[in-house]
Each structure stands twice: as C-alpha cells, then as structure tokens.
C-alpha positions as a printed Julia matrix, in Angstrom:
141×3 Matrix{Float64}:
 146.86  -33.71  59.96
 144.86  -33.37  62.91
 142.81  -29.43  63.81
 141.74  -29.38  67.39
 139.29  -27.02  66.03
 137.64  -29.43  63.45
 137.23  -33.02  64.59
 136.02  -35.31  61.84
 135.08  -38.69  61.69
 132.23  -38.4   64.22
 128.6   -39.0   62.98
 126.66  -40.25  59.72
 124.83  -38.06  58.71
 120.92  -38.83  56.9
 119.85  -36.36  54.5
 116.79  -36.27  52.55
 115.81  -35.62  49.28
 112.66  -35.43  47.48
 114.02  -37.6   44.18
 116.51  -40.16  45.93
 117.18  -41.36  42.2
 118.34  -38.85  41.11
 120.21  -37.44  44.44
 121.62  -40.45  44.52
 123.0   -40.17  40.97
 124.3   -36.47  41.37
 126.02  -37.03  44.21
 127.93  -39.84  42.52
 128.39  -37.96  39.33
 129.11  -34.36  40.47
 130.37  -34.29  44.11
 132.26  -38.35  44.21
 130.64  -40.31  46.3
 130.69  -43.99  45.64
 127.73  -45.9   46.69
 127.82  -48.43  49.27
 124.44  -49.94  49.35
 121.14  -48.93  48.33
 118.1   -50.49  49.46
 113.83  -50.61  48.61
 112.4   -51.33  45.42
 111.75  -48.4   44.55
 114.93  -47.41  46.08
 114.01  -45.25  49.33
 118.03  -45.4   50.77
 121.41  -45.5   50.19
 124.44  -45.56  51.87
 127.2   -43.31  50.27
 130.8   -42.42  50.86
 133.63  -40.15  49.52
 136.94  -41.19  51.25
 136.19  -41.47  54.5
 132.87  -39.64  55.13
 130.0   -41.66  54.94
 126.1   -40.56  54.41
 123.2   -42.17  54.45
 120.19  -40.49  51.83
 116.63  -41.25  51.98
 113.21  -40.48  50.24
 111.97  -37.79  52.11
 108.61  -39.16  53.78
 105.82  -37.76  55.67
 106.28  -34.08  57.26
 110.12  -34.2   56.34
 110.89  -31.66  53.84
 114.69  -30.62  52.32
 115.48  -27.07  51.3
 114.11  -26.86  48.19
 110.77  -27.9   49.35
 110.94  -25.44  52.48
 112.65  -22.76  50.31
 115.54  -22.38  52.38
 118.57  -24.31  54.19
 117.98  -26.46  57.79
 122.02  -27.46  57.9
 125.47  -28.01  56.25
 127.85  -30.87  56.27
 131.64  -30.97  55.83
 133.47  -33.75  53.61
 136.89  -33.84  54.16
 139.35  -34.06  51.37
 142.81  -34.43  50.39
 142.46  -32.02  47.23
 140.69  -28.89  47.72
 141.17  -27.47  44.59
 140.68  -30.61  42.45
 137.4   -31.21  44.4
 136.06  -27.6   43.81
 137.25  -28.1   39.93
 134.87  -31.45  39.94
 131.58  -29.99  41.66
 131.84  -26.35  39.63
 132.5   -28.7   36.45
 129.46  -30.88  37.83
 127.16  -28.16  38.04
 126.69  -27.33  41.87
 125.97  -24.16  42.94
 129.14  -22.42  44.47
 128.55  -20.63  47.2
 132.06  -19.44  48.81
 134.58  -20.0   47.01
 138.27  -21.43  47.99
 139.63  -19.82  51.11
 141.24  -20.48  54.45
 139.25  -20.15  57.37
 140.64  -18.29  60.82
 140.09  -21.82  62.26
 142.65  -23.49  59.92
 140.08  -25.15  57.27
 140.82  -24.5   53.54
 137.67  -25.37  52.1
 134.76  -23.95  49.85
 131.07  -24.31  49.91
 128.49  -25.8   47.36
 124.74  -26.4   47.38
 123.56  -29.74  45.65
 120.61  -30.22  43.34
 118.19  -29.93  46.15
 119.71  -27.11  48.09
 121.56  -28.78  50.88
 124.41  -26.61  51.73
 128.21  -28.39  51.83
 131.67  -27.58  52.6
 134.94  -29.69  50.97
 137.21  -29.15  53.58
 140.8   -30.3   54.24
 143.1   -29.18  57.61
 145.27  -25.83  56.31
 147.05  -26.02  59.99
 146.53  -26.97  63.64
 145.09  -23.76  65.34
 143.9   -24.13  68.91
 140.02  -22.58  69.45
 141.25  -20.13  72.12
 143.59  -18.49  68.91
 140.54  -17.58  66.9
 138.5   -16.71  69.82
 136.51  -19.24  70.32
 135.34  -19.96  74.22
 136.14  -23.15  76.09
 133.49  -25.33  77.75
C-alpha cells in the first residue's frame, strides 16, 4: 500500500553505538535484522536489514555520542513491516523497551515504538490506509 503521508524507502540511515558487538547482535536477535556485511577487525561496521529497510551501525568514534551516553534521544527511525503485531510480540519478547504501544496514527500508520539497548528510539510501522496530509492537518509546501 502506498501513504502519501509516509514515504519509505528513501535514505540509510547510520547509527551509532558505543558496543557495535553487541548492537549488532541485539538487533539481530531482538528486533530481526539480518546482517549484510560487517567490516574491521575489531568489527567497527555493519550493514543490516529487516525486509526492506536497510541500516548501516558503527562504533561510535571521537565526539559522537548515542543516547545512552548523552542521557537522552537525538532521533527515531521507522522500519516498515508487514506484521505489526507479530513484530511488537518479537521486540517485547526480546527485551526492548516499549515505549507506545500498538495504535493507529491520524496519519494512517499502525505502528508502535521501542527503544534498543542503547536508547535509540524506533517505530515498526506498516500503512493502516492512504490519508492525504491536508486530512490530518498537516500544511503543504
């Protein structure tokens, strides 16, 4: 289905985390990624992807901090999914931190929202229904 409101496949995203090891491992384990490449030795990337989102992760390095470092949250990424409810059954199984729980959005998302082991904030996300900005009040540039 395709939301004028949400676009998706757009950008790659790189996130960093203080432990890439083990970032890399919970992300695999709790959330679903699959891991496309990793690279350094020690490992200081990866590429990841679950369906057809794709994110690179790196060792944090020089004045680059994540949110558990800084003590709070600098942004919040959206995986789109075909299950919803099996996804949020996976990450609250897993051990993430819910955050919001299921719900549709005004903008036609059903989704939910997690933190991972380093605080990054995330939404699973799938399209609920097509709803045009202007309907939910949002302003056209």
């Amino acid at each position: 289905m395709h939301n004028r409101s949400v676009p998706a496949d757009i950008i790659l995203p790189h996130i960093v985390y203080e432990d890439l090891p083990a970032a890399i491992d919970w992300l695999k384990r709790v959330f679903g990624f699959q891991e496309h490449y990793r690279y350094g030795d020690p490992v200081n990337g990866a590429q990841l992807h679950l369906g057809n989102a794709y994110i690179m992760v790196r060792k944090s390095r020089g004045p680059e901090k994540g949110p558990a470092t800084l003590g709070f949250g600098t942004q919040s990424l959206t995986i789109f999914v075909d299950d919803v409810e099996a996804q949020f059954q996976r990450v609250s199984h897993g051990g993430a931190k819910i955050v919001e729980q299921i719900n549709d959005t005004i903008y036609g998302e059903h989704q939910f929202g997690v933190e991972d082991l380093e605080g990054h904030h995330w939404l699973f996300s799938r399209h609920g229904k097509d709803v045009a900005p202007e309907a939910w009040g949002a302003q056209l540039g």
